[in-house]
Each structure stands twice: as structure tokens, then as C-alpha cells.
DRENKOLZA-156442 format. One record per residue (C-alpha): x, y, z. Coordinates in Angstrom, 1 decimal. Example, Ala and Ser with C-alpha at 12.3 -4.5 7.8 and 13.67 -1.06 7.14 Angstrom:
2
[[12.3; -4.5; 7.8]]
[[13.7; -1.1; 7.1]]
% end
This chain:
209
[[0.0; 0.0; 0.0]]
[[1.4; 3.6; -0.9]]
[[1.8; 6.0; 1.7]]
[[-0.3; 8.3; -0.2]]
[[-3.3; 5.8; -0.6]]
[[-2.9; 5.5; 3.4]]
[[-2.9; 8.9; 3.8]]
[[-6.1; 9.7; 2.1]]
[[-7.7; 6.9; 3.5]]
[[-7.1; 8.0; 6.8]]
[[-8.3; 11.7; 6.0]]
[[-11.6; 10.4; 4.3]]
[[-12.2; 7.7; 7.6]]
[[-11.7; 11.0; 9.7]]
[[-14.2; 12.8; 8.0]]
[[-16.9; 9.9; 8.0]]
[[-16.2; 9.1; 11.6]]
[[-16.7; 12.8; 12.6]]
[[-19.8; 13.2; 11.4]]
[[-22.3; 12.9; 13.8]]
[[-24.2; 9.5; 13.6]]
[[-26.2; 7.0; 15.9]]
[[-23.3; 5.6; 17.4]]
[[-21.9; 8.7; 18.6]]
[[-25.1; 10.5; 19.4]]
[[-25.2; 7.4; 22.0]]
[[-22.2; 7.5; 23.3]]
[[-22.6; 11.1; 23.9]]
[[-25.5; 10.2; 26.0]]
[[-24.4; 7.5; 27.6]]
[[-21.5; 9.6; 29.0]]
[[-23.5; 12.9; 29.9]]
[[-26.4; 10.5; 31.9]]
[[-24.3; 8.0; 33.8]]
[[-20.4; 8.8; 33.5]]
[[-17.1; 7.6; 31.2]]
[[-17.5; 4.3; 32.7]]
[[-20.9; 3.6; 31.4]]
[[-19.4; 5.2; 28.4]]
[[-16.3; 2.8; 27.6]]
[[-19.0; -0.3; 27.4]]
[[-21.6; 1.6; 24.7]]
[[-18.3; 2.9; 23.0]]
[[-17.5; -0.8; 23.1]]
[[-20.8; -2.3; 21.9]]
[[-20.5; 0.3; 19.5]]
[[-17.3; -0.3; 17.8]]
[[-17.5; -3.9; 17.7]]
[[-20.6; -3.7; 15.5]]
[[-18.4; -1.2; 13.3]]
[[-16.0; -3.3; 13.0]]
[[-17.9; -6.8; 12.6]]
[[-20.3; -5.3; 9.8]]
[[-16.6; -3.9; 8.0]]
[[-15.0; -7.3; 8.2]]
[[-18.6; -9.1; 7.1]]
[[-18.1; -6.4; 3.8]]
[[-15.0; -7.7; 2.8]]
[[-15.9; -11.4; 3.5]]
[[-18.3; -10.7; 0.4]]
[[-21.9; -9.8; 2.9]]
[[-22.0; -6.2; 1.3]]
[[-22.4; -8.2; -2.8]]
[[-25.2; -10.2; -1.1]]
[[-26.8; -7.8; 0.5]]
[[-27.2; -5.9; -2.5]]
[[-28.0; -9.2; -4.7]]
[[-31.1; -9.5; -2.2]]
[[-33.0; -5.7; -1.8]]
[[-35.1; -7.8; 0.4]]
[[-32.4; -9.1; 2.6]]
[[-31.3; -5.7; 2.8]]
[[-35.0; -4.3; 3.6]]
[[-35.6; -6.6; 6.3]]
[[-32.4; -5.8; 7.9]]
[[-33.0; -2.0; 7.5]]
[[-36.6; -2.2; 9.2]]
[[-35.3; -3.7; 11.4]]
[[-32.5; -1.5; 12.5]]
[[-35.5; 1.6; 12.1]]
[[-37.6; -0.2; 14.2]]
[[-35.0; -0.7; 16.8]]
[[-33.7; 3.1; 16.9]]
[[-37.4; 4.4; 16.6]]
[[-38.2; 2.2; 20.2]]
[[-34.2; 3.5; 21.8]]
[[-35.6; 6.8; 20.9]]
[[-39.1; 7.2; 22.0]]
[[-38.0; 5.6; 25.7]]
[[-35.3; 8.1; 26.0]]
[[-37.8; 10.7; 25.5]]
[[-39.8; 8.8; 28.3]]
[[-37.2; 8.3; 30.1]]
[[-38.2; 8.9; 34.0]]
[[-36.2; 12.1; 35.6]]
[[-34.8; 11.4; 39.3]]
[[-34.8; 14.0; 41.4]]
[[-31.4; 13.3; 42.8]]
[[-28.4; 14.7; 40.6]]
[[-26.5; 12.5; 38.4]]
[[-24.0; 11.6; 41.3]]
[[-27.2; 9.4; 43.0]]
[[-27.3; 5.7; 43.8]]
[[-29.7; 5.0; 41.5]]
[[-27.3; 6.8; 38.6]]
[[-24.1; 4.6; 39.8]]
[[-26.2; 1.3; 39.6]]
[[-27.6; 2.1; 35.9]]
[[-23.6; 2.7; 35.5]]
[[-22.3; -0.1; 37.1]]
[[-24.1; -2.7; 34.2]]
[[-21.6; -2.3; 31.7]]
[[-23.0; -5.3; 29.7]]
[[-26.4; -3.5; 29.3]]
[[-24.1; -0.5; 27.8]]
[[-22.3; -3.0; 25.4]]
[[-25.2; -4.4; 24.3]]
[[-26.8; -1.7; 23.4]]
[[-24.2; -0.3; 21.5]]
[[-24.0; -3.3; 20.0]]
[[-27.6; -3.3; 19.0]]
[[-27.2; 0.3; 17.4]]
[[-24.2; -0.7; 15.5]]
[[-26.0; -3.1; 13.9]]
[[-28.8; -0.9; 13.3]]
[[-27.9; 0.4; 10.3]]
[[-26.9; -2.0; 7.3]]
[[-26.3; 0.5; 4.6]]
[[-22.9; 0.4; 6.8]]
[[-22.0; -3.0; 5.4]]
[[-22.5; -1.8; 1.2]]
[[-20.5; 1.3; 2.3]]
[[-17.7; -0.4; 3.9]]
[[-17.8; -2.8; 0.6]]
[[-17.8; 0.0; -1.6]]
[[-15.4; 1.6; 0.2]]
[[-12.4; -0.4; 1.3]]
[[-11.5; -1.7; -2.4]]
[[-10.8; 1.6; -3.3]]
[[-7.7; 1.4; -1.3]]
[[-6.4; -2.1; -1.7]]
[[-4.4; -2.5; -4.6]]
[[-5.4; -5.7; -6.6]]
[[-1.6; -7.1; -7.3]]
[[-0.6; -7.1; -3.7]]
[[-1.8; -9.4; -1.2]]
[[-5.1; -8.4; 0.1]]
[[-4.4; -10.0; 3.9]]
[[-2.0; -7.4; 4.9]]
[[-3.7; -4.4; 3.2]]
[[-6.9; -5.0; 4.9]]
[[-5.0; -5.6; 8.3]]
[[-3.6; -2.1; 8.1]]
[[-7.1; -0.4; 7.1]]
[[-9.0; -2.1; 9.8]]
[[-6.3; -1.3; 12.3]]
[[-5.9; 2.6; 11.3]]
[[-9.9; 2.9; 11.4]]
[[-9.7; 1.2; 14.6]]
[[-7.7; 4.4; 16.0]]
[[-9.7; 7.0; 14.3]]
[[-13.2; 5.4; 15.4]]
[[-12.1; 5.1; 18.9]]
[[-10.7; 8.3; 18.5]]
[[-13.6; 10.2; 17.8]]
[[-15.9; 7.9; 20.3]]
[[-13.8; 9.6; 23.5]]
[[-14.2; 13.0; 21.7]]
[[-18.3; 12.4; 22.0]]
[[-17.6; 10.8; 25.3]]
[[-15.4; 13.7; 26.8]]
[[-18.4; 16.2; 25.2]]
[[-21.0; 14.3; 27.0]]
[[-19.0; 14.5; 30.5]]
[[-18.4; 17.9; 30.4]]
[[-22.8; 18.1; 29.5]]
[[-22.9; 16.2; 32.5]]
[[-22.8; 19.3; 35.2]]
[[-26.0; 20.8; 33.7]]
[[-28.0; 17.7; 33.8]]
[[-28.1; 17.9; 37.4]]
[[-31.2; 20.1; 37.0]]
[[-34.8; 18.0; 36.4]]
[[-35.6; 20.7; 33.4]]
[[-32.4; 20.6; 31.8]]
[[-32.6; 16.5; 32.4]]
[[-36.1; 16.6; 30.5]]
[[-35.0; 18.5; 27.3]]
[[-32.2; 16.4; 27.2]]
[[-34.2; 13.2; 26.7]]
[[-36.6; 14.9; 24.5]]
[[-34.0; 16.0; 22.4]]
[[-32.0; 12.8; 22.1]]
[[-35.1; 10.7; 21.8]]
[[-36.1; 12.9; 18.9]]
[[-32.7; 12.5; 17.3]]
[[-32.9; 8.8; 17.6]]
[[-36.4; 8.7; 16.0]]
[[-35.0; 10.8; 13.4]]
[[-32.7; 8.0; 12.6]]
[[-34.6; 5.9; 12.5]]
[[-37.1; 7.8; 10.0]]
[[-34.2; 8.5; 7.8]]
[[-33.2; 4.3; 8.5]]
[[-36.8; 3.7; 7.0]]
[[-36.4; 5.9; 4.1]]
[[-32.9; 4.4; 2.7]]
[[-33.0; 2.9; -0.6]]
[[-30.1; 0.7; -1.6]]
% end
């Protein structure tokens, strides 16, 4: 692989990772409601969809899925449906009356595998991912090398840039955190990322492959 092929693939995964997404939007609010500790497990259900639905793209899922639109439309329902529900019970989301330093807080915070799972579950929400990542990654591998070590280096570079970018949303989310203590601000808060979600999912809904 050139070092100029690396270096554009790296500024174009920046840009993509940047922009503000499911994933992040969650991690965000995971890390403003209950803390970076609840974060690093959503950031972790998170990536590991990422990355599962990039490796399933180059496996040859990303050709199938676009063999079979109704393959893809189940999946894409299905991911709508799932971001449509995350969103309409963060917007119903009881508000404590304690700040975010309460018992109650630390024990929603304390199940990181609840976290993980569902940023896991948003991950795989969306399965235009897997025809982008199919699209995408060729684009850099070149076809007269062996493809093993290219993909290695791809995976592993948008590994750091991903994660990057997660503790970016994560570090904005704590520093949300100190107004949250209020019931009011609390409210909007959920309102406003339960709309966002269901926005999502509405856009999810209207996706055409």
C-alpha cells in the first residue's frame, strides 16, 4: 500500500467518523447520563458492531446484500424499528430527582454489559454500513498485492480513528454532565436525544439501496 493511498484513506475515515451519527449520538449520552465508565462499554458495543459489519463487507456480505433488496429491507426495518423504540424511551425516560452523582445513577452505570449491548444493537442498526464499507475499502487495496496485509492495516488505522472520535463524543457528554443535574435541563435532554434517535430511525426507514 502507498503512503499516499494511506494517507487519504485516513483523512476520508476521519471525515466519515466525525460526522455525527447513531453511534456517537449514544455515546454522547451515555457519558453525559451515567459517567465515562458507562461510556467505555456503549463505546465498546458500538465499535464492535463497526467493526464486525466492516470485516462481514469484505468477507463478500455487502455483494449479497445488494443481490437481495429484500435481505437488505428486512435488515433496515429492522435497525429503524430498533432506533425508533431507543428513541421514544429516551424521550420517556423517568427524571430522578437526585443529581447525576445518585445511587440510583451509579447502579444504571455499574451494568456495563447492558451498555455494550446496546451499542452493539445500534451498531447493527444500520446495514447501509455494510455496502458502504464494501464500496469503500476496495478503493484502497491495490489488486496485485496481497489483500491479507492491506486490509490488516485499514482495519487497524480505522480502529484508531473510530475510537478516537468515540472519546471525543464521550469527553463532550461528560463535560454536558454538570448541567444535567437540573430535572428541566434533564427533560429537554431526553426529548432531544429521543427525537434525534427517532429521526434516525425515519431516515433508516427511508434508505434505498
Amino acid at each position: 500500500m502507498r503512503l499516499e493511498t494511506w494517507w487519504l484513506f485516513c483523512a476520508m475515515t476521519f471525515i466519515v467518523s466525525a460526522t455525527p451519527g447513531p453511534n456517537m449520538l449514544l455515546v454522547m449520552a451515555s457519558s453525559a447520563r451515567h459517567g465515562m465508565r458507562s461510556a467505555v462499554g456503549t463505546m465498546a458495543g458500538c465499535f464492535s458492531a463497526v467493526l464486525a459489519m466492516m470485516i462481514l463487507s469484505a468477507a463478500g456480505l455487502g455483494a449479497l446484500l445488494a443481490a437481495f433488496p429484500a435481505l437488505f429491507d428486512v435488515l433496515r426495518w429492522t435497525g429503524a424499528a430498533y432506533l425508533a423504540y431507543l428513541g421514544l424511551r429516551t424521550w420517556l425516560a423517568p427524571v430522578p430527582a437526585a443529581g447525576p452523582e445518585s445511587p440510583a445513577r451509579e447502579a444504571v452505570a455499574a451494568r456495563p454489559w447492558e451498555r455494550f449491548r446496546q451499542g452493539l444493537l445500534v451498531g447493527f442498526s444500520n446495514p447501509k454500513a455494510i455496502l458502504f464499507a464494501a464500496a469503500f475499502l476496495p478503493q484502497f487495496i491495490r489488486p496485485d498485492a496481497p489483500a491479507l496485509p492491506q486490509l490488516a492495516i485499514l482495519l487497524a488505522t480505522f480502529t484508531v480513528i473510530e475510537v478516537s472520535w468515540y472519546l471525543v463524543y464521550a469527553a463532550s457528554g461528560r463535560r454536558l454532565a454538570q448541567y444535567l443535574r437540573r430535572a428541566p435541563v434533564m427533560r429537554a435532554f431526553n426529548r432531544v436525544t429521543g427525537g434525534v434517535f427517532v429521526g434516525f430511525a425515519v431516515a433508516m426507514a427511508a434508505l434505498r439501496d
